[in-house]
N, C-alpha and C positions, 0 to 999 in steps of 0.2 A: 536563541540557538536551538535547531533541530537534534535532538540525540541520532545516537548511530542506536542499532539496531541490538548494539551487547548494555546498550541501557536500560533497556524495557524492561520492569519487574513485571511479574506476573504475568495470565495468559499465557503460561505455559505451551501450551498445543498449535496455539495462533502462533509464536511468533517460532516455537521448532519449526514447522510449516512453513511459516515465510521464509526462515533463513535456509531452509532447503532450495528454497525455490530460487530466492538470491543465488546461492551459492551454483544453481545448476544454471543458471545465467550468465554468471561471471565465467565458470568450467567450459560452455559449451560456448563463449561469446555473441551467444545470440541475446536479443532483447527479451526481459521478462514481458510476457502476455500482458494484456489489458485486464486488470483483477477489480472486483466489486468487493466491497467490505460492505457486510450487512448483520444487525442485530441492532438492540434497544441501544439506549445513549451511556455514554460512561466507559464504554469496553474497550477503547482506546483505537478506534478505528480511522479516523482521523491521525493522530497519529503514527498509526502505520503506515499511512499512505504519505505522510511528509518523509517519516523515513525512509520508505521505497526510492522515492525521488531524491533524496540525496546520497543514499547509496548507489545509486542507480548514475547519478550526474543528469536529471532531465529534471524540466519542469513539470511540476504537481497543475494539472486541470481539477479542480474540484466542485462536483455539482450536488446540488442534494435534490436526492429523490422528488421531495414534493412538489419541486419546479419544471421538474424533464417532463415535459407533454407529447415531444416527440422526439422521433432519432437527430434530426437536424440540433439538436439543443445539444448533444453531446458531442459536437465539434468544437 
């Protein structure tokens, strides 16, 4: 089970951030942007982006950096 977004302990900044971001997406019914999560492993970046997508109702594409060679690989 993906948590929602009032799960997430910690990360503080990250996930104020995000829920603004939701929130101004939900407000303004338009689609949140395409977002890049980046730092070291552990910071819960992963999932963030599962819960984007199920707050959101779309499917999660997830690539990792070390395989993108080029822009066709992020379709």
């Amino acid at each position: 089970m993906v948590p929602t977004i009032n799960h997430v302990i910690g990360q503080q900044d990250a996930v104020r951030r995000f829920r603004v971001a939701l929130e101004a997406s939900w407000n303004d019914s338009q689609r949140l942007p395409h977002m890049l999560f980046v730092g070291p492993p552990g910071l819960g970046k992963t999932m963030l982006a599962h819960i984007a997508a199920k707050e959101l109702g779309v499917q999660l594409h997830e690539r990792l950096a070390q395989v993108v060679n080029s822009m066709g690989a992020l379709n």
